[in-house]
N, C-alpha and C positions, 0 to 999 in steps of 0.2 A: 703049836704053843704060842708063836709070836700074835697070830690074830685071835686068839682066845685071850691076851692080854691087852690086844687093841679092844676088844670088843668090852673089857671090862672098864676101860677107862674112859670107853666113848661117853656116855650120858654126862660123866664129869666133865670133860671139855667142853661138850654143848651147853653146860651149865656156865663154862667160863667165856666161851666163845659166843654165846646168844644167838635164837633163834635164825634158820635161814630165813629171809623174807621173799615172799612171792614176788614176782616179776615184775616191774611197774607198768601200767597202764598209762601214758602219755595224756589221753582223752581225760582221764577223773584227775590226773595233778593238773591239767590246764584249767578242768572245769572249777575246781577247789579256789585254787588263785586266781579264778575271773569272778568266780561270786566275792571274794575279799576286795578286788581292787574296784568295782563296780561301788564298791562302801566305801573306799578310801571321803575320808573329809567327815566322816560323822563326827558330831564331837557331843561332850558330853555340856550340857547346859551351865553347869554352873561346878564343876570341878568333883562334882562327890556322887557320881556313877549313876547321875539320873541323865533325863533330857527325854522325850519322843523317842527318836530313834535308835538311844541307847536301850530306852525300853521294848522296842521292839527286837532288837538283837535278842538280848536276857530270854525273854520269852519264847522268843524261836529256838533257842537253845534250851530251853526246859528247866528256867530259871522263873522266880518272881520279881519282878522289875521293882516293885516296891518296898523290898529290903535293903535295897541297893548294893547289891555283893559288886567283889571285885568281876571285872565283867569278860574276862581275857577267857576262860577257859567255854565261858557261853556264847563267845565270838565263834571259838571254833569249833562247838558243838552245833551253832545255827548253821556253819555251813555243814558238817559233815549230813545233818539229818534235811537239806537242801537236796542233797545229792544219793539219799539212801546208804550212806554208811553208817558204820556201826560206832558206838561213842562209849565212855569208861561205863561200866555197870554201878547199880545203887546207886544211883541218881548224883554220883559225885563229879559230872562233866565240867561244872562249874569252877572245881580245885584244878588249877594247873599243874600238879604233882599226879594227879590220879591218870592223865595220858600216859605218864612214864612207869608211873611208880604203885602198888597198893596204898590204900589209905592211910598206914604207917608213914611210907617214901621211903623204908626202908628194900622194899622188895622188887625189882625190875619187871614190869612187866615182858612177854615174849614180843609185842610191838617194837620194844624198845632196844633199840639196834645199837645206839651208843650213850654211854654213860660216863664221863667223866673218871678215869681210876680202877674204871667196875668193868666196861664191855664195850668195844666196836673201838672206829676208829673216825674222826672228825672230818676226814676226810670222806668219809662214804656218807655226809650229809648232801642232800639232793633238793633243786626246788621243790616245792610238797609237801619234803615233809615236816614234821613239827617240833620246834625246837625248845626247848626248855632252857629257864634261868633259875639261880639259886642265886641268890643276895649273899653275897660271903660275908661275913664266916659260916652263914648257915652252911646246908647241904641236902636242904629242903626247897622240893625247884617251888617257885612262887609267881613263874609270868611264863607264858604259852603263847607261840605264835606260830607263822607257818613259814617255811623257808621261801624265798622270792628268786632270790640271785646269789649265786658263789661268788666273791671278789678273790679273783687270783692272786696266789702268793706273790711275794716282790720275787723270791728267787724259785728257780724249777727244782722240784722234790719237796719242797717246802709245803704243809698247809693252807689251807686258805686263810687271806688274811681276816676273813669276816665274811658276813650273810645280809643281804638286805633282808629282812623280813615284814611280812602283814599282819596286825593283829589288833585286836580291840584294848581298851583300857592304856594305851599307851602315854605320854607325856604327863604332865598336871596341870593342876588347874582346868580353866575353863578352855585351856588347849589342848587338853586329853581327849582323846577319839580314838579311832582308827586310821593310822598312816602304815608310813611302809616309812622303818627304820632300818639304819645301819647298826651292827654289831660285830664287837672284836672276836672273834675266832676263842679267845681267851674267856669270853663272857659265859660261854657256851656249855652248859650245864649237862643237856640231855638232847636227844634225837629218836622220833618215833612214826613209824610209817603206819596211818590210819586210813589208807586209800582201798584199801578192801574190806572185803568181808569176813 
């Protein structure tokens, strides 16, 4: 009786608890974060998501560089399809909510190992993978990058304090490019492992 009652409540907890994720591959999160930082210094021309090489990102990521979208979610489509992985369906690689989230942002995708309130734990963020931000009060992520570095908590048990992260569209103005920023642990919206297939 006890595991006919386990058995009935499982899918709900996998529902609450989110997808196991495969195993990491060491080789594709190194190779991930060497195509970003090999880009580190691009910036964008004149502050409003153009320039060359900004156009060239867009495009590699299966964006049109001449509409000038926000350019963050086509940073990491152009690597993911760099390296033959798989990127959000319906051509929405470009929304940095659609890594995490369905085109709502109300619905987690199984990628998405941590959410804010909803699934995982911030601690189980890893260089790799991809982290999400939501501009509060929203709760719509709005910026995609990839995790770089764990910055150790001050004290042991504690989370981390923050993530250095890679990713395009970063800063403003004619200083916006792709650098590798620091973020507070607290910023930290969403976490989603896109290193497989």
């Amino acid at each position: 009786m006890k595991k006919l009652l386990l058995l009935a409540w499982l899918p709900l907890l996998l529902c609450f608890t989110g997808q196991a994720q495969p195993r990491r591959d060491p080789r594709v999160q190194a190779a991930t974060l060497d195509w970003l930082r090999a880009r580190l210094g691009v910036r964008e021309a004149s502050g409003r998501n153009d320039g060359p090489a900004v156009a060239a990102i867009i495009k590699a990521g299966g964006g049109v560089p001449a509409q000038r979208p926000e350019w963050c979610g086509f940073t990491q489509a152009a690597n993911q399809r760099a390296h033959g992985l798989p990127i959000p369906a319906a051509g929405m690689q470009g929304a940095a909510r659609c890594w995490f989230t369905d085109a709502t942002g109300k619905v987690l995708l199984p990628r998405t190992f941590y959410h804010v309130g909803r699934r995982g734990v911030l601690d189980s963020i890893q260089p790799g993978d991809l982290v999400g931000f939501a501009w509060r009060p929203s709760v719509i992520i709005h910026h995609v990058t990839r995790a770089d570095e764990r910055v150790a908590p001050l004290r042991k048990g504690r989370p981390p304090r923050g993530f250095y992260c890679l990713g395009g569209n970063e800063g403003r103005g004619a200083k916006a490019g792709l650098h590798r920023t620091f973020y507070f642990a607290t910023a930290v919206t969403a976490a989603a492992r896109w290193d497989y297939k």
